[in-house]
N, C-alpha and C positions, 0 to 999 in steps of 0.2 A: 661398298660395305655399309652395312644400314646400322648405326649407333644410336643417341639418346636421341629421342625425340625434343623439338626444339622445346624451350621452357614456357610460354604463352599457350602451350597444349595441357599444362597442369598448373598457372598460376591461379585461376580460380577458385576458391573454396567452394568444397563439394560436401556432402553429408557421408559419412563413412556409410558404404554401402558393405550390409551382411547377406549374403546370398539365401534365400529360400528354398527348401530344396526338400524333398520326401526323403531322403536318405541324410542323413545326419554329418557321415563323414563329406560331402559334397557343400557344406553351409559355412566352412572355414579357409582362411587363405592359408596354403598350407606352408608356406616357409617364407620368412622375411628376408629380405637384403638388409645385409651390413649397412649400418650407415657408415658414410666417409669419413663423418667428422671423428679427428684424432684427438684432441685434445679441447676442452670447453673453458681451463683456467688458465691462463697463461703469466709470465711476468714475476713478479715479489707478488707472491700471495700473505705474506706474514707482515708488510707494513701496513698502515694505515694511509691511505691518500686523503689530501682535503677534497679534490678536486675530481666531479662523476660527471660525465659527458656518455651520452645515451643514442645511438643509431633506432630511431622510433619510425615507426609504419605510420603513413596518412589513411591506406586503404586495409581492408582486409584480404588477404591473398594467404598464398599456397607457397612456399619455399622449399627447394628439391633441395635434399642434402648434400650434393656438389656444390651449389649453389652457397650456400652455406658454410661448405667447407674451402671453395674459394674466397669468400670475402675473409673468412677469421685469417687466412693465411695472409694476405696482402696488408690487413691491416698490424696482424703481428708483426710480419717484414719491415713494414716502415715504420711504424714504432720503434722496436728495436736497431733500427739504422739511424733514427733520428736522437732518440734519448736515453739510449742505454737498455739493458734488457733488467736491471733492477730499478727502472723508476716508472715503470706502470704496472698497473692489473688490468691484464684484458678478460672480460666475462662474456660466453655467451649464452645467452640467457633463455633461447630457444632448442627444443628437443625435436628432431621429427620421429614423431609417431603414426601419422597416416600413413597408408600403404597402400602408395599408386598400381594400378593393373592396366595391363594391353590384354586387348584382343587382337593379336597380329594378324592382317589379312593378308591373303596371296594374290598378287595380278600378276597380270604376265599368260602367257599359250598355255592351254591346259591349266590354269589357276581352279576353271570351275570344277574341274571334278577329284582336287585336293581338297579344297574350305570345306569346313562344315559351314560355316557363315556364322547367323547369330543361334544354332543350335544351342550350343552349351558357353554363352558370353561371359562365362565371369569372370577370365582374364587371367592371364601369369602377372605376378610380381615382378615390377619392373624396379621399384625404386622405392624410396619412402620421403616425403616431406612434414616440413612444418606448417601447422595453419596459426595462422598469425592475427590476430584480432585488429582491428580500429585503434590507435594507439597503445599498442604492445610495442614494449625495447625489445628489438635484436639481439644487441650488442650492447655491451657496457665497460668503457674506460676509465679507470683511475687515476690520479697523476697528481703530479704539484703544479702550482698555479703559473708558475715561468713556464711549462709546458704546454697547455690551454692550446696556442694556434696549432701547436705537431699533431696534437691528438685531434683537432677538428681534420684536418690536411689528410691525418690517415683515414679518419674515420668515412669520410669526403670518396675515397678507391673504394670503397666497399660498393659506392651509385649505380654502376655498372654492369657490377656482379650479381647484385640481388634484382626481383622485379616491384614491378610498382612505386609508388612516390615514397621518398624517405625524406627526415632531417631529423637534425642532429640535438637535441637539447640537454 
């Protein structure tokens, strides 16, 4: 069964491509994907914390909204197992807006006289990401200062799940 394409196939930032086309209805993507992400505020959003701790990018990349929506969950989960679920604000502080496209090709016996190929390439909506600048925060946690190592500790599971070089400041 063929599912997401691996993520190294959309971490690079690409320039939003708009299709040119003599026909007008032909130059637009015609429906987006839902993004995953459920929720972007999490925690006591009504206190004040002294204490901001930031998941910051070294590189500029591309962030698929799974992607995305696995790290807020893992880092909410241990947060909220470590220090209560009213003694942080988790924020995340990326949107994805871009809208990845495939052009699915067919191989296999008889493939050639199914494809059009690169006739009409401008691709189905597969997904949507974030493009993420040269130091642009991720993510952002709030906390009290006895708290400092849980929230690096959580913030730290997020490494995995996202691409490219990260730390935490």
């Amino acid at each position: 069964m063929v599912g997401l394409r691996k993520g190294r196939c959309y971490r690079h930032v690409k320039r939003p491509y708009t299709r040119k086309s003599k026909y007008k209805i032909k130059g637009f993507v015609k429906a987006i994907p839902p993004s995953k992400i459920i929720h972007f505020d999490m925690g006591n959003l009504q206190k004040p914390f002294p204490i901001e701790l930031s998941l910051i990018s070294k590189d500029a990349l591309q962030i698929r909204h799974n992607a995305l929506e696995s790290a807020r969950q893992i880092v909410n989960r241990r947060l909220t197992n470590l220090i209560g679920s009213t003694n942080f604000h988790l924020k995340v502080r990326t949107f994805p807006h871009h809208v990845l496209r495939e052009n699915k090709m067919i191989t296999g016996a008889g493939a050639d006289r199914m494809q059009t190929g690169m006739q009409q390439a401008f691709g189905r909506p597969v997904g949507v990401a974030a493009q993420i600048k040269k130091g642009q925060k991720i993510m952002t946690v709030y906390g009290e200062e006895k708290d400092r190592q849980k929230m690096i500790i959580a913030l730290k599971l997020a490494y995995p799940r996202l691409p490219g070089r990260l730390t935490i400041n």
